[in-house]
C-alpha positions in Angstrom: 54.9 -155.7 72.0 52.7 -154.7 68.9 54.8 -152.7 66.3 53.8 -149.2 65.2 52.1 -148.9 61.5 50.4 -146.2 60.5 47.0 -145.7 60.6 45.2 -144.0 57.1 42.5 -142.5 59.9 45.0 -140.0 61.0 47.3 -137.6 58.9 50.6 -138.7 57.7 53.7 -139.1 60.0 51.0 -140.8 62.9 51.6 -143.9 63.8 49.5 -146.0 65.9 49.7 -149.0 68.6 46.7 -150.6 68.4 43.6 -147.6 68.3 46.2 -145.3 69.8 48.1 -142.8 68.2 52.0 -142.1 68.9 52.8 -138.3 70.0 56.2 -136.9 69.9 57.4 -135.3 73.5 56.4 -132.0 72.2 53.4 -130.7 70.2 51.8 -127.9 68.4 48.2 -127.7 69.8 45.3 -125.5 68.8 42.7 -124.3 71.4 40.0 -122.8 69.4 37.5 -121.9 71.8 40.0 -119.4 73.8 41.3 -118.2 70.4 44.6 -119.4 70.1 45.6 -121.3 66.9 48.5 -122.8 67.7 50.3 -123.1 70.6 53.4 -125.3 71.9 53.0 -128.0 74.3 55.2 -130.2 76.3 53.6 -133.7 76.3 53.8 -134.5 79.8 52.8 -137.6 81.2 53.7 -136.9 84.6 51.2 -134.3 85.2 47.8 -135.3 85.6 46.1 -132.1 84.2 47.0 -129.7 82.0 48.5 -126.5 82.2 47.8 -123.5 80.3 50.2 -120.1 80.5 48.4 -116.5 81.7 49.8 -113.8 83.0 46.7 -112.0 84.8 43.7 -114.0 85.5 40.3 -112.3 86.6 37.3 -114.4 87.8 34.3 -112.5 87.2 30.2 -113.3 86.9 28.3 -113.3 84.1 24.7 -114.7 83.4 24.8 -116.3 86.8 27.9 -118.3 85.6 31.3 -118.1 87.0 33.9 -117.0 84.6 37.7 -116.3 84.1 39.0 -113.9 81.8 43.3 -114.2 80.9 45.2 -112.8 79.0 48.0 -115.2 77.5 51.6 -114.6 75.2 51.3 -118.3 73.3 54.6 -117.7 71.8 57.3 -118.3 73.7 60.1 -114.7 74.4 56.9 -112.8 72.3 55.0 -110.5 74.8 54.2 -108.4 71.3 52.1 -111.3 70.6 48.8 -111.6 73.5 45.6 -113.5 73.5 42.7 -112.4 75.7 40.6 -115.6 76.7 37.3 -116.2 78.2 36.2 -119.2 79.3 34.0 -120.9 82.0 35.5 -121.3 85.3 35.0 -125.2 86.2 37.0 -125.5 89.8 39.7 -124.3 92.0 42.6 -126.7 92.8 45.7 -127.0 94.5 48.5 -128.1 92.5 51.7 -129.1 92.6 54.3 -128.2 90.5 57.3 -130.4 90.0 59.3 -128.8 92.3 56.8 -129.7 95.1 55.3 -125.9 95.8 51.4 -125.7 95.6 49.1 -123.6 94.0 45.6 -122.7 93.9 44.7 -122.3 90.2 41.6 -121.7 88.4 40.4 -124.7 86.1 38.5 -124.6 83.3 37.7 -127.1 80.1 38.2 -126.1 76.5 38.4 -128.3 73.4 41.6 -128.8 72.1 42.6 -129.5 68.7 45.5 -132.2 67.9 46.2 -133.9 64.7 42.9 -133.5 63.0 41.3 -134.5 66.7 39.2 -132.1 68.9 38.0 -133.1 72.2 37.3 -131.1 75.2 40.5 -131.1 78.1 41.0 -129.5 81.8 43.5 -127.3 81.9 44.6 -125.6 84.9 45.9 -121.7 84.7 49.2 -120.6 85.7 51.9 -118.1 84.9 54.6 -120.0 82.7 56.7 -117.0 81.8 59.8 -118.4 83.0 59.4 -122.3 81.4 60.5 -123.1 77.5 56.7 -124.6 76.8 53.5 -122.4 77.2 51.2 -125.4 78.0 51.7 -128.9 79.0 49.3 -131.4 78.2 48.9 -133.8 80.5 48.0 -137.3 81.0 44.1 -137.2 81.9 44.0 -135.0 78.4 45.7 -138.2 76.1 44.1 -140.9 77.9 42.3 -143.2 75.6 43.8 -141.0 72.4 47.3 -141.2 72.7 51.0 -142.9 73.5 54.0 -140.9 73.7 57.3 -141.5 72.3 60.0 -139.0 74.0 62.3 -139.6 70.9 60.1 -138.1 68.2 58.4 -134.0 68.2 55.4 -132.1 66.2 54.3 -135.7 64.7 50.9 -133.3 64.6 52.7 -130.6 62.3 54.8 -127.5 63.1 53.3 -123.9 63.3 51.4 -122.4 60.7 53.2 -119.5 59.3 50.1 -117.4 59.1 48.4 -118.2 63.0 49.6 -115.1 64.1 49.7 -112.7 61.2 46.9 -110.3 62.7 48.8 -110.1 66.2 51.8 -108.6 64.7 52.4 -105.1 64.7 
């Protein structure tokens, strides 16, 4: 099995097997697009597509294109803290969680922004009020990009202190 070394293409604490970088089993991502600069993500391999917390979700039209509008508390026990998101609705699913119920969820793409690396990832919406981790990225979003290592967390970086600053009372 290759080793890991670092790689000087990506910012320190990455290491890389071969062209892909290692994540930890839990992340700080950014999604840019929907407005939220930072959020915390479980890594999770075992899901095929992301899943991103809301708490009310709203398909509406606009311009002859179908949209969702969500409103989101990225931080974790912070309902002071809310995003409200617009974004392009892309499908309806069923999904299963890992308890085995199904869902239908709205799905849309957004670009995400990992470790100096932006590309654009399906994410599926959901309320997540009750679990530790406001999104899970899932495989279909690392494929090609990156390995994870369940013993290592925020390789990427932690949270900014500032991301939030205008949210607070």
């Amino acid at each position: 099995m290759p080793t890991a070394k670092r790689n000087p293409a990506r910012p320190a604490g990455f290491r890389t097997v071969g062209s892909l970088a290692i994540l930890g089993w839990r992340e700080w991502v950014a999604i840019p697009a929907l407005g939220i600069p930072a959020i915390k993500a479980k890594v999770d391999t075992g899901a095929r597509t992301s899943a991103l917390h809301a708490f009310y979700i709203e398909s509406f039209r606009e311009h002859g294109r179908e949209r969702v509008r969500f409103g989101m508390h990225p931080l974790q026990n912070r309902e002071d803290i809310a995003v409200d998101c617009i974004a392009d609705l892309l499908d309806q699913r069923m999904v299963s969680d890992s308890g085995g119920h199904t869902e239908m969820r709205y799905v849309i793409k957004a670009p995400i922004r990992l470790g100096g690396q932006e590309w654009p990832a399906e994410m599926t919406l959901t309320n997540r009020d009750t679990m530790k981790f406001r999104m899970l990225l899932g495989r279909s979003a690392l494929w090609g990009r990156y390995l994870v290592d369940p013993h290592i967390s925020y390789v990427a970086g932690r949270l900014p202190r500032a991301a939030y600053r205008k949210y607070r009372a």
